[in-house]
N, C-alpha and C positions, 0 to 999 in steps of 0.2 A: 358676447358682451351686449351684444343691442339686445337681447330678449333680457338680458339681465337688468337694464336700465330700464325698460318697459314695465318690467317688474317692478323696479322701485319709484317709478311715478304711480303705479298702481296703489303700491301702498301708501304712498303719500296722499292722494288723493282720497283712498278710503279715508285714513287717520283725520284729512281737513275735514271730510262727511262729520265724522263721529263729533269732532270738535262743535261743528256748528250744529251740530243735533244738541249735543250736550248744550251749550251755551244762550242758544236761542229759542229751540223749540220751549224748555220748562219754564224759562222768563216771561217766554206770548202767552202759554197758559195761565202762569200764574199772574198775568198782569190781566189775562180776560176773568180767571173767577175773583182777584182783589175785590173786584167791585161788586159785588155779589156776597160776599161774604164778609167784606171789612167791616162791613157796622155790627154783625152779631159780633164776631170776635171782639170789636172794641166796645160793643154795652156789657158783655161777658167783665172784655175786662176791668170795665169801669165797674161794674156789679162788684166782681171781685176786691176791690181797691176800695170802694165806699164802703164792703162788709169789713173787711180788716181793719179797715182806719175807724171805723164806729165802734168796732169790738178793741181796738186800743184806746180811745177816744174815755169809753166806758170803764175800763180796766183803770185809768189814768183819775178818771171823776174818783171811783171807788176807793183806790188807792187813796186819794186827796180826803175824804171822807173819814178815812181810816186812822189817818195821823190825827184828825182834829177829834177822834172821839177817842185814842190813844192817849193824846196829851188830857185831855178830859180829865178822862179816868184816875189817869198818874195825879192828876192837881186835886181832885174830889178827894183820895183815898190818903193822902200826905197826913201824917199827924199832923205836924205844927199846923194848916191850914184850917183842920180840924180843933186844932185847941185854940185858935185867933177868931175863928167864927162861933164858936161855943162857947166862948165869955158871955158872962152878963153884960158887960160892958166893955166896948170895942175903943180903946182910946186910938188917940190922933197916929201913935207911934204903930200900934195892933193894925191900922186903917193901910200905913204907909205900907208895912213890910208885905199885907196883902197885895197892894199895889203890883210890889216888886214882884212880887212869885206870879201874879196875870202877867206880867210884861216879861219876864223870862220864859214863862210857858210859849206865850207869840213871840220868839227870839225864834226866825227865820221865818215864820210865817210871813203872809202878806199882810202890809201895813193897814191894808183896810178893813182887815178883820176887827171887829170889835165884841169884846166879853164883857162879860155884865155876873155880877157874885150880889144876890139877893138872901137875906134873910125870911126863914119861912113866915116871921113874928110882923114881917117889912119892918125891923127896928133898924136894919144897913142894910145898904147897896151901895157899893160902888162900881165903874165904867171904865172899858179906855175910852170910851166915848158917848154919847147920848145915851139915855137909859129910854126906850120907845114906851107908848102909853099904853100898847101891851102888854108890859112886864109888870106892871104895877100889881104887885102882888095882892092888895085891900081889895081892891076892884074883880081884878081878875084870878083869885087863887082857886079854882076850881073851874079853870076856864084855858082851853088854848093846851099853851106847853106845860103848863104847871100839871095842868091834870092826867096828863100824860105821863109826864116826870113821877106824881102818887101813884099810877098803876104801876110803873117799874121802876126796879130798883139798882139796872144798870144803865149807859148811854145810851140814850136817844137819839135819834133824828125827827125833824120837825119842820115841814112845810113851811115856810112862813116870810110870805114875799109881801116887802112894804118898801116905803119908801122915806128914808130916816131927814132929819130937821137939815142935816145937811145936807142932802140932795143925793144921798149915796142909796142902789137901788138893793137891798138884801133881798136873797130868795131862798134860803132856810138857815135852820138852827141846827147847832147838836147842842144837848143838856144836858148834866147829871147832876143828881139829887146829892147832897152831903150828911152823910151819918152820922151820929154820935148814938152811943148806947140804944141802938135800934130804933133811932125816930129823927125823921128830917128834920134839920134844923137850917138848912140852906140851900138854895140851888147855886147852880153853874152855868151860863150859858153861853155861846158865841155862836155868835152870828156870821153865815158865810155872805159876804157879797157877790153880786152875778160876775166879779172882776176876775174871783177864784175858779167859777166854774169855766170863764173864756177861757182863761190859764190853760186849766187845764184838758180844756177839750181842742182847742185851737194847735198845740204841740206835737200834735201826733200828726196829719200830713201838710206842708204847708205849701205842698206842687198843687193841691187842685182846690178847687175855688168849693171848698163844702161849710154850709151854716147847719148850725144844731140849734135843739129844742129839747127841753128838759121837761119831763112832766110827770108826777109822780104817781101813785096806783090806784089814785081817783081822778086822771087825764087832770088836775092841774097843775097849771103852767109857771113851773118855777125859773124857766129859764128862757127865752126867745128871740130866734133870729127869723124861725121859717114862717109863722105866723103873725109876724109885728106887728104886720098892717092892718090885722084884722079887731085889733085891740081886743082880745078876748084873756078870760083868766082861765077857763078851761078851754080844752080841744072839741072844736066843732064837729055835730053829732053824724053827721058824715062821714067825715074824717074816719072819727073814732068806726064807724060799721066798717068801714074800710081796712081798717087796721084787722079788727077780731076776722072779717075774711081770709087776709094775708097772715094768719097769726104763725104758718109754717114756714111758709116763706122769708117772712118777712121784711117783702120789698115791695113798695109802690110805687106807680107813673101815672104822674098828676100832668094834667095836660094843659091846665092856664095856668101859671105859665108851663112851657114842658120841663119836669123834673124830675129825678129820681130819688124815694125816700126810701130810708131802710133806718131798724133799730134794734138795739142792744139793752138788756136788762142788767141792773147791776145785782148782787147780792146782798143776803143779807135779811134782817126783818123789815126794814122800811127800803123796797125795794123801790128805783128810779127808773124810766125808761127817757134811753138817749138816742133823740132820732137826730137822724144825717139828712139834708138835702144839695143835690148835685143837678145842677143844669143841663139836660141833653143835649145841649147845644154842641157840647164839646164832644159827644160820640162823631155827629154830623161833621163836624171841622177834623177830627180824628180820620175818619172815612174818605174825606176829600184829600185830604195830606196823603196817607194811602196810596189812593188809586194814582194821582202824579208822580209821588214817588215810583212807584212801581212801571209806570210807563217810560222815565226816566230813565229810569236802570237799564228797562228793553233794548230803550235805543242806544247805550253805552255800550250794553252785550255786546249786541250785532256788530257795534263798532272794534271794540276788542277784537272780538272775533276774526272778523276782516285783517284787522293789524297786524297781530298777536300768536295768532293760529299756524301763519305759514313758518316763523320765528320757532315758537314751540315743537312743531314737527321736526325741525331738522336738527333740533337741539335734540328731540328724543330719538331720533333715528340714526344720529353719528355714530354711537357706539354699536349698534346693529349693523352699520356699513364698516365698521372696520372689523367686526368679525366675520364679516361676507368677505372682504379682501384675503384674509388672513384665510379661510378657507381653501380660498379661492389662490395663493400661492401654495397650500399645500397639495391642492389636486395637481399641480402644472409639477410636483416636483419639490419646491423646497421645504425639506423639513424642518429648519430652522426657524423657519417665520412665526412670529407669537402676537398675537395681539398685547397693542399699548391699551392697560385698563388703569383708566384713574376714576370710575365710579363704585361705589358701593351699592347699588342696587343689584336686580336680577340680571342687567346685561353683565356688569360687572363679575357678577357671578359667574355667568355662563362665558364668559372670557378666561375668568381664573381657572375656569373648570375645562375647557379647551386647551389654554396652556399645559394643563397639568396632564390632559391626556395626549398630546403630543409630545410631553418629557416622556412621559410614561411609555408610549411605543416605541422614541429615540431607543430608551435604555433596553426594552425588551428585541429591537432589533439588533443591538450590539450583544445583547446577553446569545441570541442565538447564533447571529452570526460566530463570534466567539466557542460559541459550541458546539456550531458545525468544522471550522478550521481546528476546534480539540479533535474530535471525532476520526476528520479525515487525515490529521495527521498519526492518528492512534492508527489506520487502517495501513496506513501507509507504512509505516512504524513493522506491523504484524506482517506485513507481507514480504519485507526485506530480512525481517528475524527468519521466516518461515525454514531460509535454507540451513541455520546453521543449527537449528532444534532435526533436522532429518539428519545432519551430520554426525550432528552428537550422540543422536538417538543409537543409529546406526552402530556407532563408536561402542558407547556402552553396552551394548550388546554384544560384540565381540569379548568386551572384558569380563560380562560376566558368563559368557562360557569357559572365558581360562579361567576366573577363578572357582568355577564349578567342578571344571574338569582338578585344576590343583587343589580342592577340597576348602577352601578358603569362604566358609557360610556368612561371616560377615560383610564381606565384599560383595558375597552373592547375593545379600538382601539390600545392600545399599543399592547397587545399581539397577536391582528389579523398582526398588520404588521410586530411584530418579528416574527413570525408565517411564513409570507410569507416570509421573508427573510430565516428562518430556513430552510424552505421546498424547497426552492431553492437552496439553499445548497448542501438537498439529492439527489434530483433531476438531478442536474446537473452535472455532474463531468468532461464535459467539459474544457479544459482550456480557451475558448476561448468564447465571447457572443457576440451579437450583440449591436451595442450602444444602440439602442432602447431600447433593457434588458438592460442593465446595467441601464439607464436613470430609468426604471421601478424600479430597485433597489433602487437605491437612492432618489427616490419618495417616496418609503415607510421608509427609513430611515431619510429621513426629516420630515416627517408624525411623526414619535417617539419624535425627537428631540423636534419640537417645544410644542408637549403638555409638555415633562420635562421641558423647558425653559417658557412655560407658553406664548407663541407667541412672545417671545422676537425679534424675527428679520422675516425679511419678503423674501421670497426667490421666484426669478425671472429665470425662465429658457427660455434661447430664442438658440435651437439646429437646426438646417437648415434641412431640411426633406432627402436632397440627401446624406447624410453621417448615416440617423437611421439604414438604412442595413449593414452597413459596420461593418467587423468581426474585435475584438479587444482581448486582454486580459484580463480575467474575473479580476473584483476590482479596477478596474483604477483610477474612480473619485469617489469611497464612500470613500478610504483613506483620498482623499484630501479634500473634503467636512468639511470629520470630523475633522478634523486639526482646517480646517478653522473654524468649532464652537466652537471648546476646547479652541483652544489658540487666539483667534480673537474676537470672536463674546461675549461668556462666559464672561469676564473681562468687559466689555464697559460696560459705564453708559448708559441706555437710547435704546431705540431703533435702530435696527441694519439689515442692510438689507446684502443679501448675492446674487449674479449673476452667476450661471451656466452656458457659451456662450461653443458651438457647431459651427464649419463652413469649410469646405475648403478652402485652399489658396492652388494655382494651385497643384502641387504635394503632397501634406501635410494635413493633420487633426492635425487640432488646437482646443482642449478646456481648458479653462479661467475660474477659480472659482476665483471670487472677492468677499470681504468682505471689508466694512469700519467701521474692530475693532479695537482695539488697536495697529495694526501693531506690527513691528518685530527691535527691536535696531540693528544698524549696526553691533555692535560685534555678538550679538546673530545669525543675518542672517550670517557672517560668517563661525560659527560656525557650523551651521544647511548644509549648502554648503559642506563644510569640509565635515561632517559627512556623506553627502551622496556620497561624492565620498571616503571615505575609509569605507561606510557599519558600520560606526559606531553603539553598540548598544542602543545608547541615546533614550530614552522614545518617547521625544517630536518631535522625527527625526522618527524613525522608517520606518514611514509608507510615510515618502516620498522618502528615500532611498529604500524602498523596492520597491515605485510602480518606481524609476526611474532606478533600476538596473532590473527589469524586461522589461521595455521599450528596454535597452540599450541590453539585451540578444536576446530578439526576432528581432530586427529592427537593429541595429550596432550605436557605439560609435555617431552616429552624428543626433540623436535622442536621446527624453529623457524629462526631463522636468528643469523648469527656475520659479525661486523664484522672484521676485521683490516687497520689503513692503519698508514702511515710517512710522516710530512710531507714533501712534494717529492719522492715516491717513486711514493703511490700506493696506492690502494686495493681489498679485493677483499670481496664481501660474498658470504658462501655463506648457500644454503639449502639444510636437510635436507627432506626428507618420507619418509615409506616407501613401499615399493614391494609391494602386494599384489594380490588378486582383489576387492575391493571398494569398492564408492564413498566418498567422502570422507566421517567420522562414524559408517559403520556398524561395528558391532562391534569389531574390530581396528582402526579408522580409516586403513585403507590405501589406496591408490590402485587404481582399474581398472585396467588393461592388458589388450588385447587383441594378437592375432598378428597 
């Protein structure tokens, strides 16, 4: 016991090792390369987070673009809209209901969008709001948006950053022209303010501190937050060389202040470029949070560790200690001992799996023991019989010289073949015979029967020649035989015949005594079934229960023998066994066979 105990601080001691390998060593590491590698990973990830948020950012702008040259289109292409601006004269009421149909088109828009519906003649125009001195169509009808609008003839977009009477800052248009019979007679237009583009560029991440800049595919600046200070209306020539360098990339680091820029393209004919800017300040503060976190943690490990570790080990090692116990009364002696499992893991396992192999030798020590106290009482049994088969022997031998001598040839073949069955008897005390013998056997006990029955039935044996060597236990088919003439053959009116069949099927010896005598009543086969699997000692069972609980000892439960009768029909009783290279009991429990 003291080497055993020696043993289990051993292991405990490895197990606390592994513990604190496990828990401290990859936390010291990982807390020395933190600082080494936390700023790439965190401008990686800030890279990654400023491209996604600008490519949503853009997508969002686009979108927002899309409805207002959407709704556009829908208001341009409306008849009635069409037949109220294509009047000669546009009365007060024609004026109103135009009103209406702008003010329901912006029905969800933002309030500071303002639309403007110009006549190409400028005989109307009306506003939701200020009409800019750029729209004036006398002045300016081949100039700006208009002329834009004459080269095409679906919606537009249109640069066009001013700053209206009432102090509201707009940075483009969309436009569309109004048809009648193939020739403009009106334009459409609204104006987005810079309030729509914060909208909608602002909505997409609101965790990190990022300002945009709108400019479109002549770098100017319809929209700005990263450039303000510099009060420019295009992008500085700088800049811009910096950009067409980075044009794969598309990411810059501007170092006064330190920043990170990157940008997204929208779609489309009048495309937009939407730049992001992000302060690296916050990688640096990213990187510091980091590295203290991470030394933090270290020191908690170790302290777990310390705590935690010796706790854990005993908790994973009880179930290990009571399968050591539990072994460990089975060596000194008690078979009874099982381990207590109430885990489901692999000890748990290997506990149920323990149990089961100590049930499992319980039963196979009772099963032999049980089979040696058969045995030795069968020897036992044989050797007390031995004197009264020499008596008898003897006896019939006498009788059948008198009835030899008084001419009496029936007598004289009964008693030679009980005779030979007697002397085989002594002879033998084997448990085990060849089919061939046995076959030999019951030759001569059919030999007896039919002269007492006076040849009342006729008997056919057809045994296969490659199974007469193969080793059996001794009596197998004269029980059955006789059954079959007592209770089968005996009762029948009339002549009656009886089939002894011999054969293998692939791993198996199969023999079949059939008779067609009176058969066996469904209760009564029952009955007989029953009896032989609880050893019943019923007369007319006996001797099937006994050859099929001797089947079931040498050869295992799934062997044996199989009753099948039909009253006034007849009955056929099989027996299995197997067919292998070993004697009856040993290992496999198969049959010898030799060539």
């Amino acid at each position: 016991m003291r080497s055993e105990r020696k043993g289990k601080r051993s292991f405990f001691a490895k197990l606390f090792i592994c513990f604190a390998f496990i828990s401290i060593v990859p936390v010291a590491v990982l807390g020395t390369l933190t600082y080494t590698i936390s700023s790439n990973v965190a401008m990686r990830n800030l890279e990654f987070q400023a491209g996604s948020t600008v490519n949503n950012a853009t997508s969002n702008l686009e979108r927002t673009m899309d409805e207002y040259k959407s709704a556009l289109s829908y208001f341009c292409t409306d008849h009635e809209i069409v037949r109220l601006v294509g009047a000669d004269r546009i009365t007060q009421t024609d004026s109103t209901n135009i009103y209406q149909r702008m003010y329901i088109l912006l029905a969800g828009k933002s309030t500071k969008v303002a639309m403007h519906l110009i006549k190409a003649d400028g005989s109307f125009q009306i506003s939701t709001s200020v009409i800019p001195e750029v729209y004036n169509i006398k002045n300016h009808q081949d100039w700006g948006v208009f002329r834009k609008l004459n080269e095409s003839a679906g919606t537009i977009a249109y640069s066009n950053r001013y700053v209206s009477q009432t102090g509201k800052n707009y940075c483009m248009a969309v436009a569309h022209s109004i048809q009648k019979d193939g020739k403009t007679i009106a334009y459409a237009i609204i104006d987005i303010p810079a309030d729509v583009f914060r909208t909608a560029l602002d909505t997409v991440n609101v965790s990190l501190p990022i300002r945009y800049s709108v400019v479109d595919e002549n770098n100017y600046l319809l929209y700005d937050e990263i450039f303000s200070g510099q009060d420019e209306t295009f992008l500085d020539t700088g800049f811009k060389t910096k950009m067409l360098q980075a044009q794969q990339s598309r990411k810059i680091y501007l170092e006064d202040p330190k920043r990170f820029i990157t940008w997204s393209t929208t779609g489309g004919d009048y495309p937009l470029h939407v730049m992001s800017s992000i302060p690296v300040e916050l990688v640096v503060m990213s990187s510091s949070y980091i590295t203290v976190t991470t030394i933090a943690v270290a020191l908690a490990a170790i302290l777990l560790c310390i705590i935690l570790s010796p706790l854990l080990i005993r908790s994973l090692t009880k179930p290990l200690n009571a399968i050591v116990r539990t072994m460990g009364k089975v060596q000194e002696g008690d078979t009874d001992a099982r381990v207590d499992v109430h885990n489901d893991d692999e000890f748990g396992y290997i506990g149920r799996s323990l149990n089961s192999m100590l049930d499992r030798l319980n039963e196979l020590y009772e099963t032999n023991l049980e089979k040696q106290n058969r045995l030795r009482l069968a020897e036992l049994k044989s050797l007390y019989s031995q004197i009264n088969p020499h008596f008898l022997y003897n006896t019939l031998d006498s009788i059948k010289w008198l009835a030899k001598l008084s001419g009496i040839d029936d007598i004289v073949l009964i008693v030679s073949q009980l005779g030979k069955l007697l002397k085989n008897s002594i002879r033998n005390q084997k448990e085990t015979v060849t089919i061939e013998e046995e076959i030999t056997l019951v030759g001569s006990y059919l030999s007896i029967q039919k002269i007492r029955y006076n040849d009342k039935f006729d008997v056919y044996m057809d045994v296969d020649d490659d199974i007469l060597n193969c080793v059996v236990p001794k009596f197998i088919i004269q029980p059955l035989v006789e059954n079959a003439i007592i209770h089968g053959i005996e009762d029948k009116v009339g002549k009656a015949h009886l089939i002894i069949r011999g054969r293998r099927a692939e791993n198996k010896i199969v023999f079949e005594i059939e008779d067609d005598g009176v058969g066996i009543s469904g209760q009564k086969l029952k009955n007989i079934l029953k009896s032989k699997r609880i050893n019943s000692p019923d007369s007319d069972s006996i001797g099937i229960a006994n050859v099929d609980k001797r089947i079931k000892l040498y050869y295992g439960e799934s062997y044996g023998l199989d009753i099948v009768s039909q009253e006034n029909i007849g009955t056929v009783t099989r027996i299995t066994m197997p067919f292998s290279g070993t004697e009856p009991g040993e290992e496999d429990g198969g049959m010898a066979c030799s060539d």
